[in-house]
N, C-alpha and C positions, 0 to 999 in steps of 0.2 A: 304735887300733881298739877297738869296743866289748868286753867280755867276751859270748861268748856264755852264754844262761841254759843253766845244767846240765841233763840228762835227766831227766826224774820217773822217782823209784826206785816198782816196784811190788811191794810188800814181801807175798809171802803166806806166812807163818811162823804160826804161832796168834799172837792180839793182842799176849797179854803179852810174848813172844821177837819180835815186828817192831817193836813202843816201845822195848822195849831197847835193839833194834841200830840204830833210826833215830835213839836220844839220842845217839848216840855219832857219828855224820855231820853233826853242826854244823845246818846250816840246809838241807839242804840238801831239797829239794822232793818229794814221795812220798806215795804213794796206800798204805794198808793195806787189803788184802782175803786173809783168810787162803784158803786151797786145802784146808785140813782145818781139822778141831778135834780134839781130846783126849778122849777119854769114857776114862771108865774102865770094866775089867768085871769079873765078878765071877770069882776065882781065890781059892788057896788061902791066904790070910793066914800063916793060921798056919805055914806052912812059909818063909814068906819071914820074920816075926819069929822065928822060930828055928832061923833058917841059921847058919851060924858066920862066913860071910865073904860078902860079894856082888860080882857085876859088874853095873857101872851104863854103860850105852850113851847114855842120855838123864837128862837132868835130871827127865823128868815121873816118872821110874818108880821115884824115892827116897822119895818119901813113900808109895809103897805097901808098903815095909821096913817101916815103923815105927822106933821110935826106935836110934840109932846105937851104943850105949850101948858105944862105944867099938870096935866089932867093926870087922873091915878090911873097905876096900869098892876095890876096881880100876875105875878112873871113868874112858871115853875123852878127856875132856879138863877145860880149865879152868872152863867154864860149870859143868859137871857135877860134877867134884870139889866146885868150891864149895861148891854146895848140898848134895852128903853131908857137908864138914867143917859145915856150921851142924845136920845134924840128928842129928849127934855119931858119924860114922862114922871111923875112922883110913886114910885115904886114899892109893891109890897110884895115880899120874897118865898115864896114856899118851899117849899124842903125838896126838890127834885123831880118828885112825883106828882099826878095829874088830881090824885086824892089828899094829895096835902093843899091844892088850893079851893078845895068846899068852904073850911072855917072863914078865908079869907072873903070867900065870893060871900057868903050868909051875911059876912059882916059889913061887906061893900055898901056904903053912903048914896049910892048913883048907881042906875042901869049899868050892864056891862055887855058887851059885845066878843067874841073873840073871832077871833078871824086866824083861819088855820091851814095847814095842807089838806090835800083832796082825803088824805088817810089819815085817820086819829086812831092814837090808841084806846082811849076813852071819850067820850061825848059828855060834855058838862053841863048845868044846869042854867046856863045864860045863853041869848040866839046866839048861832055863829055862822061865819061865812069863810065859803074857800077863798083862798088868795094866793096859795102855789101848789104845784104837782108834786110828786116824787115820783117822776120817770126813771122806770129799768134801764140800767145800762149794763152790757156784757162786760166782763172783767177782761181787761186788757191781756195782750200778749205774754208781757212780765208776769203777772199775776198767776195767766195759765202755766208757763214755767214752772212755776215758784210749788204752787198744788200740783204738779206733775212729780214731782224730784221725792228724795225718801227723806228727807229733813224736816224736822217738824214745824209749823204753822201757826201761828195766836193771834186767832183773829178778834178782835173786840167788834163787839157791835152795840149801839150806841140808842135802837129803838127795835120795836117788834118788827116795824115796815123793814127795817137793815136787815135782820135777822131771818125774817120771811127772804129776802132776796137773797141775798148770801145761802139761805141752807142749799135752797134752785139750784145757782151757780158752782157750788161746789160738790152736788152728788157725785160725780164721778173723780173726784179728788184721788190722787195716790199718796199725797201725802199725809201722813198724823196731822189731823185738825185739832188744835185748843181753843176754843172757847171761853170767851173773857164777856160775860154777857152785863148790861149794867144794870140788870132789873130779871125778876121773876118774870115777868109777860116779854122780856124780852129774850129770853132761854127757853121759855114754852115756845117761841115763836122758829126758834128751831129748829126744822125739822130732819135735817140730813144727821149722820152720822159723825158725833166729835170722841176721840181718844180721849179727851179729856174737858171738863168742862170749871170752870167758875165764875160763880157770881157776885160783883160789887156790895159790898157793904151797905153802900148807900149810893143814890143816883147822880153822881156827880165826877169830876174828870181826874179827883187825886183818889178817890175809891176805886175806880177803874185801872189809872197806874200801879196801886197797891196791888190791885187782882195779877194786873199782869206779871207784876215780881211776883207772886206769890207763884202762881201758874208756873213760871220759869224757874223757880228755886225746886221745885217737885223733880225737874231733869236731873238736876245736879246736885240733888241729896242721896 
């Protein structure tokens, strides 16, 4: 019997973070239209370049630190850590989640500051200040297509804020929607109707790949 063709993934993540996570799924077929963008706003610099230690929830909101120059920074995961070790922060890593970095924060040596988007999912227990937006964006032309047509749909979403925007965008969807969510608050955040739903193992971008084969293997068993 034939392979059936795989589900178009509709990846609405801002550009550069849906490139990323679609290099790493092979060939596999997918519409980008982000559901927000990134703006930055204006907050107090100089307080975040003169913290002695930070928490980093998001990749986007390390470059508003300024340089790392070696100061510790508690990053919820691997994306993120990353990007504090390249802009010379000394890094302690939590497990993906916003509750895996309490032990780390209790344990932190030095005040910690985090500086975050205007929307969090959780509020932590060190001050914090905004530093970017996550502005609505309408799903492009392809995208409306794509949920117009009777083929099925997997769409991952990557935070509750995606997931709150995406359910919006897509009530009126004709196509079968899957849901590939990467967190429990990010499946509650939900709220339109999905054909099918799953949720990542764990918070991170090859738990979420896994989701989606798994997701795609259901069609074709």
């Amino acid at each position: 019997m034939p392979t059936r063709k795989r589900p178009t993934l509709l990846l609405t993540r801002p550009h550069e973070d849906a490139r990323r996570f679609l290099a790493t799924m092979g060939d596999w077929p997918a519409v980008i239209s982000p559901v927000m963008r990134i703006e930055p706003v204006a907050h107090d610099g100089a307080m975040l370049r003169d913290a002695a230690g930070l928490v980093f929830t998001s990749g986007h909101a390390v470059a508003s630190a300024g340089p790392g120059r070696g100061r510790p920074a508690i990053c919820v995961g691997g994306r993120t850590a990353d990007i504090a070790r390249a802009a010379g922060f000394d890094v302690a890593e939590g497990a993906g989640r916003a509750d895996s970095l309490l032990p780390l924060i209790r344990a932190a040596a030095v005040p910690l500051v985090h500086p975050h988007g205007r929307h969090v999912a959780r509020a932590l227990p060190v001050p914090g200040i905004v530093v970017y937006d996550q502005v609505p964006q309408p799903l492009n032309a392809t995208a409306r297509a794509l949920l117009a047509g009777d083929a099925p749909v997997i769409a991952p979403v990557f935070s509750p804020r995606s997931a709150d925007l995406l359910s919006q965008a897509v009530a009126d969807a004709r196509a079968p929607l899957w849901l590939v969510a990467i967190s429990d608050a990010a499946r509650a955040a939900f709220h339109s109707r999905a054909a099918r739903v799953e949720t990542a193992c764990r918070p991170d971008g090859q738990a979420m790949r896994d989701a989606i084969r798994r997701i795609a293997r259901q069609e074709q068993s």
